[in-house]
C-alpha positions as CSV (number, residue, x, y, z in Angstrom):
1,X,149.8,-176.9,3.9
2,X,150.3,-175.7,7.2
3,X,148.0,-172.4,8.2
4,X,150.4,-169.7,8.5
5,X,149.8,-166.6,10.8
6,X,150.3,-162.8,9.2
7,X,150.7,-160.0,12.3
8,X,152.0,-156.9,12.7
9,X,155.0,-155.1,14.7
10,X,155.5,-151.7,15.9
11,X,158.5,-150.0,17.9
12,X,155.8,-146.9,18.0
13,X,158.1,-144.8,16.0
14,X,157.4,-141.2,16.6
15,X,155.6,-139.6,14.2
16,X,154.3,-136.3,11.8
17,X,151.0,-135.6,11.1
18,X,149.8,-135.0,7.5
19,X,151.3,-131.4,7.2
20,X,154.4,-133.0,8.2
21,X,154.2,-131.4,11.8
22,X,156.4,-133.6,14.7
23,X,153.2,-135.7,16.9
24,X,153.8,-135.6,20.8
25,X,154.3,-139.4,22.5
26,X,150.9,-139.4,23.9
27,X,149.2,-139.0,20.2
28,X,151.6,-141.3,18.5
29,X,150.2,-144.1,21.5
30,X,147.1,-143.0,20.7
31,X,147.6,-143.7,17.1
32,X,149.0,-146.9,17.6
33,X,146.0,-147.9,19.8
34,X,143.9,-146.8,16.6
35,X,145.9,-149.0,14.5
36,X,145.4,-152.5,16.3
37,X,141.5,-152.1,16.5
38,X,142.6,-151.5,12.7
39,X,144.3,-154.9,12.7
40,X,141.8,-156.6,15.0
41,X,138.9,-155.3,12.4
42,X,140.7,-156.7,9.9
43,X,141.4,-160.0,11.1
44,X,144.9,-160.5,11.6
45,X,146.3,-162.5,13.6
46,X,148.4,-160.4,16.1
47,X,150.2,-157.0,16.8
48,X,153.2,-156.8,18.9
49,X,154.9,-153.4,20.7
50,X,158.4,-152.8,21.0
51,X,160.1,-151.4,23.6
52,X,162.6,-148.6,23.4
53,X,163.9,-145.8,25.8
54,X,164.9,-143.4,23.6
55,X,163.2,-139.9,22.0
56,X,163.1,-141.4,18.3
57,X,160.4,-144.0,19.8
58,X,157.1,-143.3,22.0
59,X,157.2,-146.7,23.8
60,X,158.8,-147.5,26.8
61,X,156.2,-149.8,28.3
62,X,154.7,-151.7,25.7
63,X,152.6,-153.8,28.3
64,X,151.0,-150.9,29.5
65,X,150.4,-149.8,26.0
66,X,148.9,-153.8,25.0
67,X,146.4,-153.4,28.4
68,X,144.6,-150.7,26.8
69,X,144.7,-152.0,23.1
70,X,143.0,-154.9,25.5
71,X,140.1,-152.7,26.2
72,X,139.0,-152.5,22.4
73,X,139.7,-155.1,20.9
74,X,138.4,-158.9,20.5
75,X,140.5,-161.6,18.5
76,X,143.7,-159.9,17.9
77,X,147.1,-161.7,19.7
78,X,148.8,-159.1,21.9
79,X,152.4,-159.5,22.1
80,X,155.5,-157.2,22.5
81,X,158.4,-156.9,19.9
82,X,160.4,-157.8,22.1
83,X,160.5,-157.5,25.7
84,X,164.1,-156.8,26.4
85,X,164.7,-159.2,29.2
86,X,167.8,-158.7,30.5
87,X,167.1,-155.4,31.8
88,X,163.6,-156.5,33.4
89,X,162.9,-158.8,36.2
90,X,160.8,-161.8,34.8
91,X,158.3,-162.0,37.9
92,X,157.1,-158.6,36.9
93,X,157.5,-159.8,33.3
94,X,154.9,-162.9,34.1
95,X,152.7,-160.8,36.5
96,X,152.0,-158.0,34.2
97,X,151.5,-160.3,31.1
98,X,149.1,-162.6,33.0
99,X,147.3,-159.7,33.8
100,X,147.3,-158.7,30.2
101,X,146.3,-162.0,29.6
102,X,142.8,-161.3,31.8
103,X,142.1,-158.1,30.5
104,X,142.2,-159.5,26.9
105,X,140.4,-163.2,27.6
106,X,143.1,-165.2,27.0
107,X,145.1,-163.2,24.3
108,X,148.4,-162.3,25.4
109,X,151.7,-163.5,24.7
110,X,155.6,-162.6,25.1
111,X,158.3,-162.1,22.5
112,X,161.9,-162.0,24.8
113,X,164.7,-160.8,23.6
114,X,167.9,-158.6,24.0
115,X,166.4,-155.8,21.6
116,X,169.1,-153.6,19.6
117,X,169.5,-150.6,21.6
118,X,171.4,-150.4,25.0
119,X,169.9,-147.7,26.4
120,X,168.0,-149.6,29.0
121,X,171.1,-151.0,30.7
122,X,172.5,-147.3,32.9
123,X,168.4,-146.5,33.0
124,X,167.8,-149.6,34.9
125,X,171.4,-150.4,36.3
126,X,172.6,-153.2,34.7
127,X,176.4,-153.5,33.6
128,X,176.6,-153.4,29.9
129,X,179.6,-156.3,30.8
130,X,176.8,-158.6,31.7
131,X,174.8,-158.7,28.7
132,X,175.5,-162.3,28.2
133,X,174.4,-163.6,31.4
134,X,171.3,-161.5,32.0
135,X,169.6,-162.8,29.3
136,X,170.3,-166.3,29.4
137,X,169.3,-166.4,33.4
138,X,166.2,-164.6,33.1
139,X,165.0,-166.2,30.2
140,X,165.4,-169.8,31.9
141,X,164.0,-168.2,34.6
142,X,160.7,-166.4,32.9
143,X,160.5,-170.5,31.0
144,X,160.0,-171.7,34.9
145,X,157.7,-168.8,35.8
146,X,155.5,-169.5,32.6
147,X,154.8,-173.0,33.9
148,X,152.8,-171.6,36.7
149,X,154.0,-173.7,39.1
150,X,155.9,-173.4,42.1
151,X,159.2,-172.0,41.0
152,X,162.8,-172.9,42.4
153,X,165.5,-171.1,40.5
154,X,169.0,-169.7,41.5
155,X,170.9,-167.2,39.3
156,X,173.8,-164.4,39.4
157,X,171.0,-161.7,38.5
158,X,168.4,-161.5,40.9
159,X,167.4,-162.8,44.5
160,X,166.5,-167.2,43.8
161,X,163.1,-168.4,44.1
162,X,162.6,-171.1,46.7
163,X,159.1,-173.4,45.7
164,X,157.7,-169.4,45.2
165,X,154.2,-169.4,43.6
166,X,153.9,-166.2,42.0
167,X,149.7,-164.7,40.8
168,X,147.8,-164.3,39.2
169,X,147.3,-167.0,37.4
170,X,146.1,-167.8,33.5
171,X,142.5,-168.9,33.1
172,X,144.5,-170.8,30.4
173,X,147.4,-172.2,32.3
174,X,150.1,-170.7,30.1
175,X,150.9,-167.8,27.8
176,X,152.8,-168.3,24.7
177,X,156.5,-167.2,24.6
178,X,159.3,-166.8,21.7
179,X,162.4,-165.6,21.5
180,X,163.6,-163.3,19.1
181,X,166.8,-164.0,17.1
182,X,169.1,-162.0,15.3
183,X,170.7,-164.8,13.6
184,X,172.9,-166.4,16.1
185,X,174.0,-169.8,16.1
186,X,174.4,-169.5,20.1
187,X,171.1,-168.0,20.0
188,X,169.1,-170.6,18.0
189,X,170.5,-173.7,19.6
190,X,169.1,-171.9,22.8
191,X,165.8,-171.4,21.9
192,X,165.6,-175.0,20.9
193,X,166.6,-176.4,24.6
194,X,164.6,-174.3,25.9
195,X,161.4,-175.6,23.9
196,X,160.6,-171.6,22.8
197,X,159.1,-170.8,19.5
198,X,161.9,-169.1,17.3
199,X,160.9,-165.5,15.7
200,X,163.8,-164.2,13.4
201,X,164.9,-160.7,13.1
202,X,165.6,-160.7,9.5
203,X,166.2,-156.9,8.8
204,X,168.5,-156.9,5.5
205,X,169.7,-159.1,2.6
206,X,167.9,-161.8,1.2
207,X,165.8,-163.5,3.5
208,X,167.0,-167.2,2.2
209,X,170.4,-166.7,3.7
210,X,168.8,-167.3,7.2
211,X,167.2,-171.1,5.7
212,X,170.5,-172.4,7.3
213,X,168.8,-171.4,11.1
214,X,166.3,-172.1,10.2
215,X,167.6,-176.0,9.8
216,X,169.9,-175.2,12.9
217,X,166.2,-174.6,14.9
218,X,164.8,-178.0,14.0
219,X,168.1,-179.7,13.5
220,X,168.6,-178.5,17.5
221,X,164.8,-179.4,18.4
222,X,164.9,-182.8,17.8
223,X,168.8,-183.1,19.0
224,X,166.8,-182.1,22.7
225,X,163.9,-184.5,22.3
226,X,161.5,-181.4,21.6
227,X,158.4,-181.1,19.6
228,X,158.6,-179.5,16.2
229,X,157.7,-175.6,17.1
230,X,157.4,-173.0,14.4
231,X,159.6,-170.7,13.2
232,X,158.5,-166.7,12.5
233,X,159.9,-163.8,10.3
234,X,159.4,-160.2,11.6
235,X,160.8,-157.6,8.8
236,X,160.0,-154.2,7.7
237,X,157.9,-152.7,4.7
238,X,155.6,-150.4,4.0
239,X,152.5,-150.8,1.4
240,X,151.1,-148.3,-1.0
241,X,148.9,-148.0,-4.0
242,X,151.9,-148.4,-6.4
243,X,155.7,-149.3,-5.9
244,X,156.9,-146.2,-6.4
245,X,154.3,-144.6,-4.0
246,X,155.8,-146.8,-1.1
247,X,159.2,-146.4,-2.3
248,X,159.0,-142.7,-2.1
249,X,156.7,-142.3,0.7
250,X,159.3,-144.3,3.3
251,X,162.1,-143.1,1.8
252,X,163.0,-139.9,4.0
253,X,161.2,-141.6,7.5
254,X,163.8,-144.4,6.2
255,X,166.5,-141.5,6.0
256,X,165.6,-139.6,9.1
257,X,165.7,-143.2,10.7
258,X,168.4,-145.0,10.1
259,X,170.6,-142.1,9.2
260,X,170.4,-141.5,13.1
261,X,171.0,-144.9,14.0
262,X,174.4,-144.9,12.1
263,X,175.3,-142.1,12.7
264,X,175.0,-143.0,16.4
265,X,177.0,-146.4,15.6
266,X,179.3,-144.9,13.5
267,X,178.4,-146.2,10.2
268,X,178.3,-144.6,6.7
269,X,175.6,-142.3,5.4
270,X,172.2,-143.9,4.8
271,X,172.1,-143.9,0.9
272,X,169.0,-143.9,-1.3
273,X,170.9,-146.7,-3.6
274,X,171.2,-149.3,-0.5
275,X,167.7,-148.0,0.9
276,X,166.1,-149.3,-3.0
277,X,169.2,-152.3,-3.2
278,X,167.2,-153.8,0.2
279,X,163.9,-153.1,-1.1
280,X,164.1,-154.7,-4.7
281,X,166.6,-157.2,-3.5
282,X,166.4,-157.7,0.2
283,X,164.1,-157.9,3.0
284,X,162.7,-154.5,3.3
285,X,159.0,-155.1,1.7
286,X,158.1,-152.0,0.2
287,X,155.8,-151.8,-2.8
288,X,152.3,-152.7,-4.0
289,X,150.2,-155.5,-3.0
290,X,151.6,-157.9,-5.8
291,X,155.4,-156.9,-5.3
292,X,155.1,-156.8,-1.1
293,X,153.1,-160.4,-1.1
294,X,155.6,-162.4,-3.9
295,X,158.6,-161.1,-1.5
296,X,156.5,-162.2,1.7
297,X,155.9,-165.5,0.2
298,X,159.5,-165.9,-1.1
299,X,160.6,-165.7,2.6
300,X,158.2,-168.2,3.8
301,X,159.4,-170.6,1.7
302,X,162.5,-169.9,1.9
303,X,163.0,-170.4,5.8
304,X,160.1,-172.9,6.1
305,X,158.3,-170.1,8.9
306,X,154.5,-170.5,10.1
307,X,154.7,-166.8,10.9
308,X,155.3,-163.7,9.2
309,X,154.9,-160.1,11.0
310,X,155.2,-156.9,9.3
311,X,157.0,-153.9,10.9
312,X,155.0,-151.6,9.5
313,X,156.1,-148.4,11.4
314,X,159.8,-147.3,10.2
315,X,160.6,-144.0,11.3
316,X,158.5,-141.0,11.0
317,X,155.6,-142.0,8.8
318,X,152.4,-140.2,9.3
319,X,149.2,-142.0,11.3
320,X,147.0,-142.0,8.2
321,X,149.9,-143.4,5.6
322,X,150.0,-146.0,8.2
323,X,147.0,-146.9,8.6
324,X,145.9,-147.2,4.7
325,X,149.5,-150.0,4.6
326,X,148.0,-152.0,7.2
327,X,144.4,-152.0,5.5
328,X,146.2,-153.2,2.2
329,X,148.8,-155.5,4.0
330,X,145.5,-157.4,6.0
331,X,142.7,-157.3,2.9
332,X,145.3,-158.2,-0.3
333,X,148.4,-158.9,0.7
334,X,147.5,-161.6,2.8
335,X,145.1,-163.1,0.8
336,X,147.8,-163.1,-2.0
337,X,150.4,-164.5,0.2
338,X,148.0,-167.4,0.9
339,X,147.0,-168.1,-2.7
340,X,151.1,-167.8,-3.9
341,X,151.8,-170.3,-1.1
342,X,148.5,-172.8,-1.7
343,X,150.1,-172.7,-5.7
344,X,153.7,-173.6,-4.3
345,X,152.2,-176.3,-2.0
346,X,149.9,-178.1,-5.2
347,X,153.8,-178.2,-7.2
348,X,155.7,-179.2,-4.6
């Protein structure tokens, strides 16, 4: 059976305290530095930042953030979730990340992707009309840069690059990239002519019905004459003693959350009978050990991934709540995961 690779994601969600009192930015960064040594303590394979520009979320510069979690930690992978790429300028996006990649001995690596807010579009000046084409240049582009090589590359979105060396460079020679996907056709094919490790976005409904991109992935991969690459699931959840401690502990950060998100989009009221519909049915992992690690392991083998990271922040949940669901999420639900799937494997 192939090893797979457990991490965690956070957006940095801004937080309350234990008497339920609102956290300033710089604490809730704090916090989240806290919660990686956590992780790295614990053993887990990786922790990856989001990036945001928005009050709901304290992260705007994620790298920044991973350079200090550098600092204090020693195994854990540092990675962002995601980088939103069209609104950045992938030298920068190399530079800083090879610098990362120094501070930490070798540890950092890049999740690209368009990210689900737009925000970052007017704050950087970028035409919301160009969405399209700013990703898909600068992530051919940032594949060149991560070569570390001398880089010629013309585009629409930026100045070209004629034989340009751009520093510092990797003691390693390379630092890993993905791409994140929503669950795009378009978007899958891409990753696989690219050659770029594939990290689904699966956010509701039953994981399984995203086997068929799964397929499209390596279907694609070997359409392009590229190596088999993995595939990896990031999804939210949030571990407790009991399920109905988690169930009731996220459900008003889940609320407050989301209930702002629609409300901005123009959806529906957030409803506690859709919030429990995705957590007993769908791919919101919310429960005990047991009921969070036979849903983790159901969407493994479901979409065949090598990878699963847990977005373990989800609105305003307090630093210490947080910080006992990554201790159970790293010392039992993993090792559960890994003995459900080692089970599966002897059947198969």
């Amino acid at each position: 059976m192939t090893e797979i690779k457990f991490g965690l994601d956070t957006f940095g969600d801004m937080t309350v305290d234990d008497n339920g009192k609102p956290k300033s930015a710089g604490q809730v960064i704090r916090d989240l530095v806290d919660q990686a040594v956590l992780a790295d303590e614990l053993g887990l394979n990786s922790i990856n930042v989001g990036e945001h520009h928005r009050d709901d979320f304290a992260v705007s510069a994620p790298d920044t953030v991973l350079a200090g979690i550098a600092t204090v930690t020693k195994n854990i992978k540092l990675g962002t979730g995601v980088t939103v790429l069209s609104s950045e300028d992938p030298v920068r996006v190399y530079q800083r990340f090879a610098t990362i990649d120094a501070l930490s001995n070798g540890r950092a690596e890049i999740t690209a992707g368009r990210g689900s807010f737009i925000e970052s579009f007017p704050l950087f000046g970028y035409e919301l009309s160009d969405y399209h084409v700013l990703f898909e240049e600068k992530l051919e582009l940032l594949v060149e840069l991560l070569k570390e090589q001398p880089v010629t590359w013309s585009g629409t979105t930026r100045a070209g690059l004629q034989n340009q060396q751009v520093y510092p460079k990797t003691e390693r020679g390379s630092i890993p990239l993905r791409v994140g996907v929503g669950g795009s056709p378009e978007s899958v094919v891409r990753a696989a002519r690219l050659g770029i490790p594939m990290a689904l976005a699966i956010i509701g409904g039953d994981p399984a019905r995203f086997a068929p991109f799964s397929r499209l992935y390596k279907e694609s991969l070997e359409k392009f004459g590229r190596t088999e690459l993995p595939v990896s699931i990031h999804s939210p959840g949030h571990i407790a003693d009991t399920d109905e401690q988690a169930i009731e502990e996220l459900w008003p950060h889940y609320e407050a959350m989301f209930g702002r998100i629609g409300r901005e989009r123009g959806w529906g009221p957030t409803t506690k009978a859709h919030y429990l519909q995705e957590v007993h049915h769908g791919s919101l992992y919310v429960g005990s050990v047991e009921t969070v690690a036979q849903k983790i392991a159901y969407a493994i083998r479901s979409v065949g991934a090598e990878r699963f990271d847990l977005k373990y922040s989800n609105g305003p949940l307090s630093h210490s709540k947080l910080m006992h669901s990554i201790e159970l999420y790293a010392t039992q639900v993993v090792p559960r995961v890994q003995e459900l799937l080692a089970v599966e494997d002897v059947w198969v």
